[in-house]
BALOBA-1460 file (C-alpha; in Angstrom, 3 decimals):
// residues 248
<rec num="1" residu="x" x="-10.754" y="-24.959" z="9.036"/>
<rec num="2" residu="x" x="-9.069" y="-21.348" z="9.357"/>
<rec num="3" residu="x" x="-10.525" y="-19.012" z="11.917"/>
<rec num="4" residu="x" x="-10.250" y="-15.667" z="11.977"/>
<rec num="5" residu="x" x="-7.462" y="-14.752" z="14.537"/>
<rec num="6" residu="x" x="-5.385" y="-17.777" z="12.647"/>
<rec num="7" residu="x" x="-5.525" y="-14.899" z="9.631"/>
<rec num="8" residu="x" x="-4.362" y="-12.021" z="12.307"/>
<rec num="9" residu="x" x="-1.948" y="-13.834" z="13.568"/>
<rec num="10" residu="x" x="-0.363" y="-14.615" z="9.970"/>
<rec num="11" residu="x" x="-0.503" y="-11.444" z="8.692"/>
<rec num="12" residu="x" x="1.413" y="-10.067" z="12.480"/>
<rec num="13" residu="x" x="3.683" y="-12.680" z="11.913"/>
<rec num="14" residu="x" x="4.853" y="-10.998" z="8.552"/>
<rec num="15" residu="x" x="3.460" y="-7.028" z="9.351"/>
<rec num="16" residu="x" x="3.676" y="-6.835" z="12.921"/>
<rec num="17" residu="x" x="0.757" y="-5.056" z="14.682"/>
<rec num="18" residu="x" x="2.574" y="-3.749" z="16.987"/>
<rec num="19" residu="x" x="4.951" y="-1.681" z="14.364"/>
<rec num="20" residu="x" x="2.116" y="0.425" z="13.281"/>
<rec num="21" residu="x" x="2.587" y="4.115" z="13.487"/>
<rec num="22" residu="x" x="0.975" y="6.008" z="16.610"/>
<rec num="23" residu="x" x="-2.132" y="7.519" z="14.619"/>
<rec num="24" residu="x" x="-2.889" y="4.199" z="12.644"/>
<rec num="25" residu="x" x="-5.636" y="2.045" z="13.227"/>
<rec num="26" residu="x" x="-4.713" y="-1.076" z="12.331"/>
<rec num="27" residu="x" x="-6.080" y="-4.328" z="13.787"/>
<rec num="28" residu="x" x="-9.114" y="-6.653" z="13.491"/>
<rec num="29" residu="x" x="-11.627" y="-3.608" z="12.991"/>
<rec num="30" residu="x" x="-14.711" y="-5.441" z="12.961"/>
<rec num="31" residu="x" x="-15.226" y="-8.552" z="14.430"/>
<rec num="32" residu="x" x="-17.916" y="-10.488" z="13.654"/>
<rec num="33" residu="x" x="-16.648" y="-13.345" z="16.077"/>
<rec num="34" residu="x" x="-13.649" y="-15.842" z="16.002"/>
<rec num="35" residu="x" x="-15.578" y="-17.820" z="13.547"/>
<rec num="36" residu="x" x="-14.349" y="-20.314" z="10.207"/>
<rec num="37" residu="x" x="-13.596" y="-17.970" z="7.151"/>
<rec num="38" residu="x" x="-14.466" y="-19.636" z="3.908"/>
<rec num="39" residu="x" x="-13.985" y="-16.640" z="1.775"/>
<rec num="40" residu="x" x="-12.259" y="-13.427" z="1.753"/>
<rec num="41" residu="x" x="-11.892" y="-10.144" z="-0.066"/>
<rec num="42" residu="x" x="-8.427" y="-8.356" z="0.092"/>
<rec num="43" residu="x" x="-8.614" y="-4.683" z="-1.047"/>
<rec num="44" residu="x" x="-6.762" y="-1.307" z="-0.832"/>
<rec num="45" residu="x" x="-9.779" y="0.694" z="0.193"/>
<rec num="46" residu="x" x="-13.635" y="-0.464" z="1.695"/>
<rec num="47" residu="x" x="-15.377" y="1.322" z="-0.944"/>
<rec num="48" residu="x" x="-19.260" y="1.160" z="-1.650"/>
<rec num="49" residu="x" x="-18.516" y="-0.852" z="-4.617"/>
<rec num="50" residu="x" x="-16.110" y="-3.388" z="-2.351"/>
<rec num="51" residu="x" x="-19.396" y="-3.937" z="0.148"/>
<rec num="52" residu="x" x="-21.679" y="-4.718" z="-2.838"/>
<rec num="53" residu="x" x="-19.051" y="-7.356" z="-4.393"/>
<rec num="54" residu="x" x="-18.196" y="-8.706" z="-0.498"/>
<rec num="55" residu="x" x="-22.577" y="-8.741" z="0.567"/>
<rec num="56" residu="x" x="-22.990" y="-10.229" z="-2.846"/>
<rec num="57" residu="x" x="-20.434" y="-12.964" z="-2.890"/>
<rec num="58" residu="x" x="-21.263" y="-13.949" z="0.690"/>
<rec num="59" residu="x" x="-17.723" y="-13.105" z="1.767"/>
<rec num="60" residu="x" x="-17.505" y="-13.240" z="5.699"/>
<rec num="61" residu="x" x="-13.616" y="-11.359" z="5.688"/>
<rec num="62" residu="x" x="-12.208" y="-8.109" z="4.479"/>
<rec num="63" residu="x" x="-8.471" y="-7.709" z="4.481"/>
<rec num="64" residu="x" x="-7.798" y="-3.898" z="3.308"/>
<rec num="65" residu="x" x="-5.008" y="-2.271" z="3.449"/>
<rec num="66" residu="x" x="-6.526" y="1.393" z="4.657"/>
<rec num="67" residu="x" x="-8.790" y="1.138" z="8.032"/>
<rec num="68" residu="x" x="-12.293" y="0.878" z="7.478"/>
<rec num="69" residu="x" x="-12.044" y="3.156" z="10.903"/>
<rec num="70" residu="x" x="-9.720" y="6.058" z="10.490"/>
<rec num="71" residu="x" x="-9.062" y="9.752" z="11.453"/>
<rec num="72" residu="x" x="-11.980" y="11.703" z="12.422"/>
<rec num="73" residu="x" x="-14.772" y="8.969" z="12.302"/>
<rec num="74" residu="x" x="-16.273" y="9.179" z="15.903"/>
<rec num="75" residu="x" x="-19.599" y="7.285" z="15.472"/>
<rec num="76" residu="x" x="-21.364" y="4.588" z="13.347"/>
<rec num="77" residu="x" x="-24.279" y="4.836" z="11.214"/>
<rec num="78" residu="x" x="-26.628" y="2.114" z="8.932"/>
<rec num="79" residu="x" x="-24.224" y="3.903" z="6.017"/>
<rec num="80" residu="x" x="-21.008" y="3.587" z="7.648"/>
<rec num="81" residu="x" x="-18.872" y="0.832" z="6.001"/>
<rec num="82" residu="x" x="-17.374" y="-1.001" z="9.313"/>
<rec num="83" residu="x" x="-21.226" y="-0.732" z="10.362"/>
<rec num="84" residu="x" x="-22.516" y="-2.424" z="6.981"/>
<rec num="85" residu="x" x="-19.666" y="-4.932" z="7.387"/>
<rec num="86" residu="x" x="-20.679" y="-5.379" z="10.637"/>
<rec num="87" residu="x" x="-24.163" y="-6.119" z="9.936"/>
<rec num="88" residu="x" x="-23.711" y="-8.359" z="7.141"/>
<rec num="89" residu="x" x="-21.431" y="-10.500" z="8.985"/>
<rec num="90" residu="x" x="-18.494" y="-9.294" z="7.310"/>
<rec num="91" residu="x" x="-15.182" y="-9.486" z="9.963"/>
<rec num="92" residu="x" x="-12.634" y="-6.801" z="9.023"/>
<rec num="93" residu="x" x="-8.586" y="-6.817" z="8.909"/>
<rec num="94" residu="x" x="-6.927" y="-3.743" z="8.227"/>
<rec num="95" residu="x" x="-2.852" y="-3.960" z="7.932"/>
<rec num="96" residu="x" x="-1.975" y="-0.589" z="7.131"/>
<rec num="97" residu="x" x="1.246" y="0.592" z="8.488"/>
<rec num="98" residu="x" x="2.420" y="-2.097" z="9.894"/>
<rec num="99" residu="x" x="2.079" y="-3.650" z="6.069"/>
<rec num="100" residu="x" x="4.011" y="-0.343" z="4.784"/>
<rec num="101" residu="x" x="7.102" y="-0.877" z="7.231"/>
<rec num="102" residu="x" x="7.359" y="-5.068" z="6.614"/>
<rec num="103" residu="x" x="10.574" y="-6.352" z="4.472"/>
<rec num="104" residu="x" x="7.866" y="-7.756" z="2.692"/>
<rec num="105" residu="x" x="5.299" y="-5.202" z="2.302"/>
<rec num="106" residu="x" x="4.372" y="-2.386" z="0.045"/>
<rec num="107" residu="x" x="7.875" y="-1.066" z="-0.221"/>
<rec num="108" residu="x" x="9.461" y="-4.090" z="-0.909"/>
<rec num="109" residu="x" x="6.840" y="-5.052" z="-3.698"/>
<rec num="110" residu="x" x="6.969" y="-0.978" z="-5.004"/>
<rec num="111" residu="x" x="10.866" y="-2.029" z="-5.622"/>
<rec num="112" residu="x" x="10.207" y="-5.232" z="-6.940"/>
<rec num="113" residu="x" x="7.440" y="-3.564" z="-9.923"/>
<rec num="114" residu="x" x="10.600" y="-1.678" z="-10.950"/>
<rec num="115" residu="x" x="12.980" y="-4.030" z="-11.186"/>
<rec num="116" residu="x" x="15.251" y="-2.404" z="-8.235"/>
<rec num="117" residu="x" x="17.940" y="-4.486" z="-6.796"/>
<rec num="118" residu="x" x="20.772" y="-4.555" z="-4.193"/>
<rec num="119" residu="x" x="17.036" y="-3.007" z="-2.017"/>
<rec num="120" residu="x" x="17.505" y="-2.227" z="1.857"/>
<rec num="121" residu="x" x="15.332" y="-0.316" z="4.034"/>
<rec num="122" residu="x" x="15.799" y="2.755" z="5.206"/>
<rec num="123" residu="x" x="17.035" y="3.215" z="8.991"/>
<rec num="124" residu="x" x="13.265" y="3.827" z="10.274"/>
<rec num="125" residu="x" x="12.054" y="1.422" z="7.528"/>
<rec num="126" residu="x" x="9.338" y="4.405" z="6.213"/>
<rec num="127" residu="x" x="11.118" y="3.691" z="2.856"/>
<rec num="128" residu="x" x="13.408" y="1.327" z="0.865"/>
<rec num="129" residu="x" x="16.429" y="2.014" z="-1.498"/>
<rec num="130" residu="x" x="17.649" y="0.142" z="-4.524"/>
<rec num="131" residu="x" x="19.037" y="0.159" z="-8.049"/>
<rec num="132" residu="x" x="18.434" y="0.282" z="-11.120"/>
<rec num="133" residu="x" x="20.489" y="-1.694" z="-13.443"/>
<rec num="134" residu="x" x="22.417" y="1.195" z="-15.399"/>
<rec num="135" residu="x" x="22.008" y="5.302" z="-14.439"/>
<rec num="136" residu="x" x="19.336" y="6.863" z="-17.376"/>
<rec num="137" residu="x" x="18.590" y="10.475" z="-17.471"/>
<rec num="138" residu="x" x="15.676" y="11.665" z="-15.274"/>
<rec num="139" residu="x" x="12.934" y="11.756" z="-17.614"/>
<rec num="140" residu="x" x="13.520" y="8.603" z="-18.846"/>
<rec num="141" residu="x" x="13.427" y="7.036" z="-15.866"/>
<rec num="142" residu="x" x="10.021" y="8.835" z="-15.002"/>
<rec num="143" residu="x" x="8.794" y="7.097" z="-18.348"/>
<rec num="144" residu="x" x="9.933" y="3.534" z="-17.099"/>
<rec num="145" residu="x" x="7.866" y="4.330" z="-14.173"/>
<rec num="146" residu="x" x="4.902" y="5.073" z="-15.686"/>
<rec num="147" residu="x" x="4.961" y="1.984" z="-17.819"/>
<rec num="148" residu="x" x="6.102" y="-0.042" z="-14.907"/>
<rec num="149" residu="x" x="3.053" y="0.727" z="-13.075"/>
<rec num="150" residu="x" x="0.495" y="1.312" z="-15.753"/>
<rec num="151" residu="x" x="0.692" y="4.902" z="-14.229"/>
<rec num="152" residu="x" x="0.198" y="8.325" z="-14.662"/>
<rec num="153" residu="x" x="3.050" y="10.485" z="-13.286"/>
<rec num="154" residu="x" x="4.095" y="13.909" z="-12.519"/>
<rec num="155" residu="x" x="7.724" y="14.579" z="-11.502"/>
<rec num="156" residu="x" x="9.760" y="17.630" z="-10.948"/>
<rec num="157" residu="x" x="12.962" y="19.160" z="-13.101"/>
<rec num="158" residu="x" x="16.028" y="17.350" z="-12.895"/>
<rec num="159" residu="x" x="19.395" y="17.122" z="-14.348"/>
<rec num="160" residu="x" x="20.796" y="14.469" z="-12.843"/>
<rec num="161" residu="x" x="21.661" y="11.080" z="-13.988"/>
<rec num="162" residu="x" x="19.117" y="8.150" z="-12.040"/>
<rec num="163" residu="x" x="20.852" y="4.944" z="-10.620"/>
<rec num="164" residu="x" x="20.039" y="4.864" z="-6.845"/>
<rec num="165" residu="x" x="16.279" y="4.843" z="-6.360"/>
<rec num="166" residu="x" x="14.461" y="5.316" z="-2.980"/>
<rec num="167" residu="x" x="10.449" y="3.860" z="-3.039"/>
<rec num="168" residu="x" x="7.483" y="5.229" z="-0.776"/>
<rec num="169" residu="x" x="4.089" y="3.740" z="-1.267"/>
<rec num="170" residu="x" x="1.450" y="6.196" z="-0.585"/>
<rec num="171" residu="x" x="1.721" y="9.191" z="0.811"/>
<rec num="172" residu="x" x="5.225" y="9.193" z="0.855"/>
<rec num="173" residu="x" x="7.095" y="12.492" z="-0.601"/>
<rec num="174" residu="x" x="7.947" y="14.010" z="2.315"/>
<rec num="175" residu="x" x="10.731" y="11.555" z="2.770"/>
<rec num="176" residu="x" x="12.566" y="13.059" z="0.136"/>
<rec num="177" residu="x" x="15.027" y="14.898" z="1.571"/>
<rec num="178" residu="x" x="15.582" y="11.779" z="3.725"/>
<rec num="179" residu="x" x="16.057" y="9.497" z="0.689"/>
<rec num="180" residu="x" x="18.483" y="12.269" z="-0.758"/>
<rec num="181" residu="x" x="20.903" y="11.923" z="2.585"/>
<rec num="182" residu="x" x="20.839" y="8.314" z="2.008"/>
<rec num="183" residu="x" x="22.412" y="8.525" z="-1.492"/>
<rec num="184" residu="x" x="19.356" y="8.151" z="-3.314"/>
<rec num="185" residu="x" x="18.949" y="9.792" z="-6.790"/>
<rec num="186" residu="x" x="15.063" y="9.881" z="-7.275"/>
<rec num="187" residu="x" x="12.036" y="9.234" z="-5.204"/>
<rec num="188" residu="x" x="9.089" y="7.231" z="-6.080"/>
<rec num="189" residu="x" x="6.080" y="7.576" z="-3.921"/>
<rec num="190" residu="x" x="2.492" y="7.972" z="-4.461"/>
<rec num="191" residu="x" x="1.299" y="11.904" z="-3.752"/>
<rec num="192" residu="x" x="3.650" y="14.871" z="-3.907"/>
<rec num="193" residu="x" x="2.697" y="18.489" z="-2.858"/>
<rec num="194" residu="x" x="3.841" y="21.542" z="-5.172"/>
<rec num="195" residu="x" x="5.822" y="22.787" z="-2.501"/>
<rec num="196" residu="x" x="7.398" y="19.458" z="-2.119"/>
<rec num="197" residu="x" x="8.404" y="19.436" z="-5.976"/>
<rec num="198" residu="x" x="10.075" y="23.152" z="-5.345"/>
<rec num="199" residu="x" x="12.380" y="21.318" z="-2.472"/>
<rec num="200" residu="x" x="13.249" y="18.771" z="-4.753"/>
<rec num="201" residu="x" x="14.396" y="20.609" z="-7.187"/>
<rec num="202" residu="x" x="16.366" y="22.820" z="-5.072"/>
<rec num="203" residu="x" x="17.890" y="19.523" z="-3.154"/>
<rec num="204" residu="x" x="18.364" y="17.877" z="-6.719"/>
<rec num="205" residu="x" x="16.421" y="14.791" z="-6.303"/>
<rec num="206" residu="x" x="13.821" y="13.182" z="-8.375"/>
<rec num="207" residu="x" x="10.588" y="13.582" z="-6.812"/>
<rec num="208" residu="x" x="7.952" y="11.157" z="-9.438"/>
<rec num="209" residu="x" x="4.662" y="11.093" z="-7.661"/>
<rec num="210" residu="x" x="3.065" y="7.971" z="-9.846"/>
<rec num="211" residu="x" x="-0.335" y="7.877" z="-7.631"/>
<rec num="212" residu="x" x="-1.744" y="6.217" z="-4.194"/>
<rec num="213" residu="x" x="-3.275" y="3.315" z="-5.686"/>
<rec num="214" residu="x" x="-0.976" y="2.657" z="-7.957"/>
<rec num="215" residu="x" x="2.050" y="2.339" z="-5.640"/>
<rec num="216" residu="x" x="0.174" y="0.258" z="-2.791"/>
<rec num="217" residu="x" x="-2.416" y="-1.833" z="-4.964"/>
<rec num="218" residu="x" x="0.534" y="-4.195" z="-6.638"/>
<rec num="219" residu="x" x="1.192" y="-4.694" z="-2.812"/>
<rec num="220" residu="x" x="-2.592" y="-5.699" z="-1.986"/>
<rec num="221" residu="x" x="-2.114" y="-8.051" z="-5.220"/>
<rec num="222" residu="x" x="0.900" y="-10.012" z="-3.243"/>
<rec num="223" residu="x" x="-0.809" y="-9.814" z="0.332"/>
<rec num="224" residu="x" x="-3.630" y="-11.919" z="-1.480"/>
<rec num="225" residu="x" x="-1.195" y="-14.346" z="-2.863"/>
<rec num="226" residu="x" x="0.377" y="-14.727" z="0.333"/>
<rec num="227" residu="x" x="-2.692" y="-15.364" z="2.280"/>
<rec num="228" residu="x" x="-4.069" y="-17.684" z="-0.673"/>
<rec num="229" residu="x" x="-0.377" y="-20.144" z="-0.129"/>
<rec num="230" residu="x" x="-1.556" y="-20.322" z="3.782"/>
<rec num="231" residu="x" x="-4.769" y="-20.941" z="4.028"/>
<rec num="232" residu="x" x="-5.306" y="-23.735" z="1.250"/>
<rec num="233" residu="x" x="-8.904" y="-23.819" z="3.052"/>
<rec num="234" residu="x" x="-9.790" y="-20.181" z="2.275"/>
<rec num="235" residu="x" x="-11.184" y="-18.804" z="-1.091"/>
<rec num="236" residu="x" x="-9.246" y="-15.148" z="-1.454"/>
<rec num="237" residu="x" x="-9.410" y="-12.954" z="-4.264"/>
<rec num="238" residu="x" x="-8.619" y="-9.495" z="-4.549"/>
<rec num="239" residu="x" x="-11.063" y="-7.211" z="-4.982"/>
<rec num="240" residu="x" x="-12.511" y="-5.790" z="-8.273"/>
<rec num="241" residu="x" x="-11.245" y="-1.768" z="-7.224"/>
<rec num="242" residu="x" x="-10.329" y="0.392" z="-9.678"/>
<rec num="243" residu="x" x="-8.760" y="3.930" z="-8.749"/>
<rec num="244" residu="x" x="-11.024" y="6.926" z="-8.058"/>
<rec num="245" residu="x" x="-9.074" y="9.070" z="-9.946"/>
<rec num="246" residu="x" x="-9.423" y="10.320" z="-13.301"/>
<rec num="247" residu="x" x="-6.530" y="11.524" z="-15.639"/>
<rec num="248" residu="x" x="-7.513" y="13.689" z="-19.079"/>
C-alpha cells in the first residue's frame, strides 16, 4: 500500500521540489500523517466545490497544482481550505512551480495540445519553444489555438508569418520579449496585460493570451495519468473543476 511521502517523492522525482521559484509554496501543505492513500483528487485549484467532491467521496489526498497556502494568507480559520482539508483528514500536495519548470510539466503538455514539435526549453526553463508544422498567418494561428484548447483568446496585431512558437502556462506573458530573442514568432501563455499587448506589438511578436485554466488544466489532466500508472493501488481522478471565468 502507497503512503503518502511515496506520492511526494514521485512527483520530486519528475518536478523537483527543490526547483520551485523563491515565493512558491510548494510541498506537502497539509499533512494529515504519513498514512496509506486509497484515493486521491488531482486539481488545478482547492476550490469550495473541490472540498465538497473530496469530503464527499472520502478522498484522504489532494494533489493541486496552485498551493492551498499562498501569498498573503497568514492564519487559519474553520473556512480556510488547508484548515477544512485538514480537519477532514484530507493530506495536501501542491506542485506548482516546480511542475511549471519539469520537461514534463505544464509546458511540455501546453506544446504537446498544439501539436508543437522539434520543443526545447528555454535557458531558465520558465518557457518552452517549438514548431508548428508549416508558418500560417497570425490570426490563423490564434484560431488553431482556440480550438486546440477549447479556448477563448485575445491576441494582439500582427503581421508576421507564425512557425516558431514559444508556450507559457499561466501567468506567463511577460516572457515575451524573452521568447522573441529566442527566435520565437508568437507566444502562448495564459494572462496578458494591455500594456503587455502594446510591447508586443511594437517587438512584433504574437502575444495570444488563451486563459489560466486553460493552459495549465490539460497539464493537471496528465499529472493524474501519471500518478494513476504508479500507484496501481491508488484510486485518482481529476477533479470535476470547471473555470471561474465567464466569456459573453
Amino acid at each position: 500500500m502507497s503512503r503518502l511521502s511515496e506520492i511526494y517523492d514521485y512527483i520530486d522525482s519528475f518536478a523537483p521540489f527543490s526547483l520551485q521559484l523563491e515565493w512558491d509554496n510548494s510541498g506537502i501543505l497539509v499533512n494529515c500523517g504519513d498514512c496509506v492513500i486509497s484515493k486521491a483528487l488531482v486539481t488545478l485549484d482547492i476550490t469550495a466545490e473541490v472540498l465538497n467532491e473530496a469530503i464527499d467521496g472520502k478522498y484522504d489526498l489532494i494533489v493541486s497544482h496552485h498551493p492551498v497556502i499562498f501569498g498573503s494568507l497568514s492564519a487559519l480559520t474553520e473556512k480556510t481550505p488547508a484548515a477544512i482539508c485538514f480537519k477532514n483528514g484530507i493530506s495536501v500536495i501542491s506542485a506548482h512551480t516546480n511542475y511549471d519548470l519539469s520537461p514534463i510539466g505544464v509546458n511540455k503538455v501546453l506544446a504537446q495540445k498544439l501539436n508543437l514539435h522539434n520543443v526545447v526549453s528555454s535557458n531558465d526553463s520558465c518557457f518552452m519553444i517549438g514548431e508548428l508544422d508549416k508558418p500560417m498567418p497570425s490570426d490563423l494561428f490564434s484560431e488553431y489555438v482556440s480550438k486546440c484548447l477549447s479556448a477563448h483568446l485575445r491576441y494582439n496585431d500582427c503581421t508576421k508569418e507564425i512557425k516558431t512558437v514559444a508556450v507559457c502556462g499561466g501567468a506567463g506573458s511577460d516572457f515575451a520579449s524573452d521568447a522573441k530573442k529566442t527566435g520565437a514568432d508568437a507566444l502562448v501563455t495564459g494572462d496578458g496585460k494591455y500594456h503587455e499587448f502594446l510591447d508586443a506589438t511594437d517587438e512584433e511578436i504574437l502575444l495570444v493570451s488563451a486563459g489560466h485554466y486553460e493552459t495549465e488544466f490539460p497539464a493537471v489532466v496528465s499529472l493524474c495519468k501519471l500518478l494513476e500508472d504508479k500507484f496501481k493501488d491508488i484510486q485518482f481522478k481529476v477533479a470535476e473543476q470547471k473555470t471561474p471565468i465567464k466569456n459573453i
